[in-house]
N, C-alpha and C positions, 0 to 999 in steps of 0.2 A: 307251892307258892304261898306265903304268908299272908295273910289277911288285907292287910296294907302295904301302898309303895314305897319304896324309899328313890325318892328323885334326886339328880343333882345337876345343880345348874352352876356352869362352869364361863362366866363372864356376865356376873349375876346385874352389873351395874348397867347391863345393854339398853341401848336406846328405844329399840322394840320391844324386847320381850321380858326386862327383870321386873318391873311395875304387875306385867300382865302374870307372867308365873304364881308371882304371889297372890295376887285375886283370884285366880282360878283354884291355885289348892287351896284357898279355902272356903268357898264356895261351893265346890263340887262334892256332892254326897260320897263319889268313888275315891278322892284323893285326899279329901281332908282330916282323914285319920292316919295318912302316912308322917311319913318325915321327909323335911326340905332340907335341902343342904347348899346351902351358897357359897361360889366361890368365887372373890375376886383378889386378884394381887395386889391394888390398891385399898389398904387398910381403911383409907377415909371411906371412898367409896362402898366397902366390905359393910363400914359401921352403919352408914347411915341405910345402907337395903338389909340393912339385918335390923334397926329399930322399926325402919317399917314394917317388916313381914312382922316384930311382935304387937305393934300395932294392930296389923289385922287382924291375927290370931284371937287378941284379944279382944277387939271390937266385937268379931264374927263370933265369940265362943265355940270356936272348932277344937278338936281336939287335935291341933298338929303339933308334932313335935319339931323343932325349927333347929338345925347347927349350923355352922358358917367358919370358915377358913380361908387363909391367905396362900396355903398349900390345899390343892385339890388331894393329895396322896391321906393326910387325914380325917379326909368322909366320904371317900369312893368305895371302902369294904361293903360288900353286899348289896350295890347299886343296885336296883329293879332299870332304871334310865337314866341316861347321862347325857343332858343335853351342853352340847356348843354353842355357844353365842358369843364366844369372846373378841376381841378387838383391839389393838392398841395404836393411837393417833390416827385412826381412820381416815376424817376427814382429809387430818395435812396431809396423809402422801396421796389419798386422791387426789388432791389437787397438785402436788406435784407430778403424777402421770398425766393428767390432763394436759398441763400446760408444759411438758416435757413434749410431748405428742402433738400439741396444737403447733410447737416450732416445727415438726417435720410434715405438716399437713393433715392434721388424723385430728378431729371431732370426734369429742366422747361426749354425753350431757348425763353419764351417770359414773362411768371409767372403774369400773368394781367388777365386771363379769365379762366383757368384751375386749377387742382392742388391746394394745399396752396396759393399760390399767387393768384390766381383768390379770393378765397376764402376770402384770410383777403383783398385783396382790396375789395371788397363789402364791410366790416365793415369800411372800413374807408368811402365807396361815398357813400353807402346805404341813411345813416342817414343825410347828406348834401343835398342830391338830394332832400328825403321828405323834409326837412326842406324849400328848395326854392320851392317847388310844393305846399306846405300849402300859399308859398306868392302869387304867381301864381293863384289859388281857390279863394283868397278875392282880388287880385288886377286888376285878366285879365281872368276870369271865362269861356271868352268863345274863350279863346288862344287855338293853337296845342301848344303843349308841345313835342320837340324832342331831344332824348339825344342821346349826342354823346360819351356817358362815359363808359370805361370799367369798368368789364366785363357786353359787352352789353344788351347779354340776362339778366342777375341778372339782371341789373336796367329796363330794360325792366317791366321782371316780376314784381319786388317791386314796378312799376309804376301800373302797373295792377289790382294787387293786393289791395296796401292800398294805393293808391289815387283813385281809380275808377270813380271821376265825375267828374275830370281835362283829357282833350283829349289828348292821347299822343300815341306815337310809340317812337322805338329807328332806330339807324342807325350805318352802319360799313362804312368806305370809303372805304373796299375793293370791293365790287361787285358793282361797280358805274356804272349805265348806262348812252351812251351808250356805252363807255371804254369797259365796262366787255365781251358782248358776242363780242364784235367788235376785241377785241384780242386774241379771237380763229377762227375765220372767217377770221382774217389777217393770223395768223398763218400757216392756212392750204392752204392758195393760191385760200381761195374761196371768199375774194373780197381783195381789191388793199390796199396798205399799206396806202394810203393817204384818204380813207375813212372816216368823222368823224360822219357819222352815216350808220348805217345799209341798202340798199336800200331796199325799196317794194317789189319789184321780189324776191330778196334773200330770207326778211321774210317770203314770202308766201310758201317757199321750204325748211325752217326751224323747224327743231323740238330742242327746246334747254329746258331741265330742270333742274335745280339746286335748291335741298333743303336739310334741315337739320337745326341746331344749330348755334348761330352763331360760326363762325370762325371753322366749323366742319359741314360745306357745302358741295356737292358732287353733279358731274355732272351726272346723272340718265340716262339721253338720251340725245345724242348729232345725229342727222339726216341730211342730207341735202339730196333733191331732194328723199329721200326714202333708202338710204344709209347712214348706222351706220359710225358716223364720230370715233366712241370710238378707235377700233384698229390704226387708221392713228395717232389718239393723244398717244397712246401707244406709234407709234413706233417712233416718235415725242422727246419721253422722253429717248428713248433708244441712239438717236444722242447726246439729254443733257448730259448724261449722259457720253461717251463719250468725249464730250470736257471740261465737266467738270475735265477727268481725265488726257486728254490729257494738261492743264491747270496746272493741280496741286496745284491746290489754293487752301492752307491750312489755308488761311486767313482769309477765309468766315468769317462771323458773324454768333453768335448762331442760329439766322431765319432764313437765308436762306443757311446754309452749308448743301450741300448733299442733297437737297431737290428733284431735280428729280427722286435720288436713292428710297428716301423715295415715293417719291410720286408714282413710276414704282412697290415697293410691294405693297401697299397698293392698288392701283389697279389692281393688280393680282390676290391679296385674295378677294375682294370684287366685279371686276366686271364694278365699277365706280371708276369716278376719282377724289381726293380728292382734291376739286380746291384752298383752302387755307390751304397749303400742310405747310406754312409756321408756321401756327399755329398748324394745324391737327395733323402734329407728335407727338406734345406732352399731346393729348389729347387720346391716348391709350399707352399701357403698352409696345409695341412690342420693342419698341426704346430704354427703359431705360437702358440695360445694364443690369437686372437682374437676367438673366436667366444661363441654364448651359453653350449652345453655344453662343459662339461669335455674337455681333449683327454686323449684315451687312447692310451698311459702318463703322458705328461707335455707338454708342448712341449718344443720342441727345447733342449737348452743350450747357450747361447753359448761361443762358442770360446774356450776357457782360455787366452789368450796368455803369461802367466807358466810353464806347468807346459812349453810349447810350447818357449820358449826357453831353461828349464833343458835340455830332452830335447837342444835342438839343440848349448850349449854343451858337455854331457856327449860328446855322437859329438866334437865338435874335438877337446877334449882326447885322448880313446881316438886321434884321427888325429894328432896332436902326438906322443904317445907310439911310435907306429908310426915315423916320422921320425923321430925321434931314435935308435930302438932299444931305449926303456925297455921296450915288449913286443915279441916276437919277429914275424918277419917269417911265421916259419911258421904262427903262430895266424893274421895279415891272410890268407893264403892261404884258409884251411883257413875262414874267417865271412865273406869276402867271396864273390860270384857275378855272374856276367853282370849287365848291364842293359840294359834296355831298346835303347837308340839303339846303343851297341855291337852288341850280337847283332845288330839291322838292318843296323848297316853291314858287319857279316861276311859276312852273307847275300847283299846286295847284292854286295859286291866278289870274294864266292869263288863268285857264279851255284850258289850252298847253293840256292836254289829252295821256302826256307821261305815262308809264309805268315802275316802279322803284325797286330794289331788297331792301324791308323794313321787319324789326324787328317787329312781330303781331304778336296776335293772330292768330294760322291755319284755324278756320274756315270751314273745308272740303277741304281745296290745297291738304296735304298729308292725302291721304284719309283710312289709318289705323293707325292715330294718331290723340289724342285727339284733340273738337276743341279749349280747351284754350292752346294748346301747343304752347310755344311760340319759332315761327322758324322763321328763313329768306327766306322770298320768292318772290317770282316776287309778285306785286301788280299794278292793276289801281290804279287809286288816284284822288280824288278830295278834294274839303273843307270837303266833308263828312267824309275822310279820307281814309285808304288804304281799296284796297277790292284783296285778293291772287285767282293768276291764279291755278285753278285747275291742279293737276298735278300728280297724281295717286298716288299709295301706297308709303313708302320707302319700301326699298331690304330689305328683309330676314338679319339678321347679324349686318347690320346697324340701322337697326330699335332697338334692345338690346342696343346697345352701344350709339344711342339717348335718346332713354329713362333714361338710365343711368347718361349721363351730365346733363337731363329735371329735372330727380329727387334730383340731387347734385344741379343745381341751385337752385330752389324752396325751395329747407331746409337751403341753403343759407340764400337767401332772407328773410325766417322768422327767421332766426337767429339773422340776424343784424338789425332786427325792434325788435326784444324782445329781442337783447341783452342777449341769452338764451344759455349757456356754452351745455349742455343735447342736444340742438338742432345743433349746430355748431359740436361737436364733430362728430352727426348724419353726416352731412355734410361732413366732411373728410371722414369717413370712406366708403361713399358711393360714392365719388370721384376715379373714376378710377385711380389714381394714387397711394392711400394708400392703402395697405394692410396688415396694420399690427393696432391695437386698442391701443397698447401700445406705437410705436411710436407717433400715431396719437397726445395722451395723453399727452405725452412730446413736441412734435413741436406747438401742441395749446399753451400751458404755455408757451414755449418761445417765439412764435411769439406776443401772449398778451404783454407778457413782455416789447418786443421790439420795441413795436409799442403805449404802453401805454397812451402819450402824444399825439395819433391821435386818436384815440377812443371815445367814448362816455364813460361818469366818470363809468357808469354804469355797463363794464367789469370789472371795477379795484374792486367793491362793494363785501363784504365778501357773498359768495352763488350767486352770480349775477348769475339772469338767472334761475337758480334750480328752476322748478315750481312742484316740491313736495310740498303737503298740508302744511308739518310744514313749510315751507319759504314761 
């Protein structure tokens, strides 16, 4: 293994993470003697995160070495890591499954990993992701391979699945350590708000477990000193909830309106606490609004795709102006921070000996669930790759409703590698959110329809998919 990494980031213009990639290598004592390699197919885009990162370089006097291309095939030789992040018109077809969906009764308020919108975005990244994993296998054979693409688990799995000699996990940036348990620990006044990591004493009087699906994770056991932290986080939610009303912010965005409400039943009926409450809502039926009573607060709202894609154009420009130099390089410093798949890969290559909430195979973690199921769990990590902290069964209830999204992903996943109309439809209908075969039937053809020019020619082909003998 060579002294230094060589990373490459493969949709460097990303909304989360191209900003952060770049502050972290060169920041970090372990990564900043490597080399970066940015890739985006928009040449504008390409230029302007490639003035930045010389920007930082130069600011930081790091000593990193920086390439960038509009073809990933001319800086992929000799990859150490290949990170995924790429995306193309995100927001528009979110909102086009959204409101394709909201005609046949189906509430999404994020439509990227669940529901129809998880669903057909998998057919549009599915086939992209293998596409740069087959370059990945002949060009850097013996890279991790990490994606940061929704929906996570799908690409996950279809990593696992049908590239299986390429090393890879996926990743969420929501359960970041050591952010994640460290803002329920702040929370409850059992260590100090200016904390930026856990101390020793504390861990050792810590029992913290979180597992599940991605983005439909659940706090299992929360402990400290030998006292169940769950009821104090209960009552925790019942204050939110509170000035949430006291507030009356009917503003919200579709992810986080009313979310304590939601998250205060959800942990009433189950027990545990659903810690991406943001997503979780729309990942069971309780919230839609379909039933005979009135749901309480509201059903969910559908994902704002306009307010989504001002948010996003607003960050470009703030990173336009950082390249250029219209704002100073020292504020990018000073509001930028690690992410996710960075920190991992420091971790990884400096044998740091952290501990990280990653996208795997279970392995024995949730221990009456299969071991290929692919959940989110605490993991060691080294170059070997992740290894999940044991952490006993799921709960009765939740374990159904996992399996349920384990099995909607997976027929996913083979659907949009076989491009198989019989298999995708499978998909929906075993998607907690459809219940009806005839809708399903309808909102396929249109969402096909609607999205035709992202696909693969392959959906558009007459019988595409039908693997009855006569076709």
């Amino acid at each position: 293994m060579r002294a230094d990494p060589k990373i490459v980031v493969i949709g460097a213009g990303s909304f989360f993470f191209g900003r952060k990639a770049i502050w972290h290598m060169v920041m970090s004592e372990v990564l900043r003697g490597g080399t970066l390699a940015l890739v985006d197919t928009d040449p504008a885009v390409l230029a302007n995160m490639m003035e930045l990162a010389r920007r930082a370089i130069d600011e930081s006097r790091a000593p990193t070495t920086l390439i960038g291309s509009t073809n990933r095939q001319e800086v992929l030789a000799d990859a150490d890591f290949v990170i995924l992040t790429f995306s193309e018109k995100n927001t528009h077809y979110r909102g086009v499954d959204c409101e394709v969906a909201r005609k046949y009764g189906i509430r999404m308020c994020s439509g990227d990993t669940i529901g129809p919108g998880g669903i057909f975005r998998s057919l549009r990244e599915v086939p992209r992701a293998l596409e740069m994993v087959r370059d990945v296998e002949k060009l850097a054979p013996e890279a991790w391979l990490i994606n940061l693409v929704n929906p996570t688990a799908v690409l996950g799995i279809a990593l696992m699945r049908y590239a299986p000699r390429v090393r890879s996990f996926a990743l969420c940036d929501g359960l970041h350590e050591p952010r994640y348990r460290l803002s329920y620990l702040k929370a409850l006044g059992i260590v100090d708000e200016t904390c930026s990591r856990i101390p020793p004493a504390v861990e050792r009087r810590l029992v913290f477990h979180t597992m599940g699906v991605n983005h439909f994770t659940w706090v299992t056991q929360f402990a400290y000193q030998g006292q169940n932290m769950l009821p104090r986080w209960r009552r925790l939610l019942d204050e939110q909830i509170t000035n949430d009303a006291t507030r009356n912010d009917n503003n919200a965005k579709s992810k986080h309106r009313n979310n304590p409400a939601y998250a205060a039943k959800l942990m009433d009926l189950f027990g545990t606490y659903p810690d991406r409450i943001a997503h979780a809502k729309e990942y069971v039926t309780f919230f839609q609004g379909t039933g005979v009573l009135p749901v309480a607060p509201e059903p969910i709202m559908v994902f704002d795709a306009p307010d989504r894609q001002v948010m996003m154009e607003d960050r470009y420009r703030e990173t336009v102006r950082y390249a250029t130099g219209e704002k100073p390089m020292a504020e990018f410093f000073q509001q930028e921070y690690a992410d996710h798949a960075t920190d991992i890969i420091e971790s990884m290559w400096g044998g740091l000996g952290k501990y990280f909430y990653i996208n795997c195979p279970n392995r024995g973690a949730v221990t009456n669930m299969a071991d290929d199921a692919f959940l989110e769990a605490r993991c060691a990590l080294d170059m070997n790759g992740p290894t999940p902290v044991r952490m006993g069964p799921m709960p009765r209830g939740l374990l159904a409703l996992q399996q349920q999204i384990l099995d909607t992903h997976e027929l996913t996943a083979e659907a949009a590698v076989a491009c198989d109309r019989d298999m995708l439809l499978r998909a929906l209908c075993t998607d907690p959110l459809v219940n009806n075969i005839e809708d399903a039937q309808s909102l396929m053809a249109d969402l096909l329809a609607a999205q035709a020019a992202h696909l693969p020619p392959q959906w558009g082909a007459k019988g595409a998919g039908r693997r009855h003998p006569e076709n």
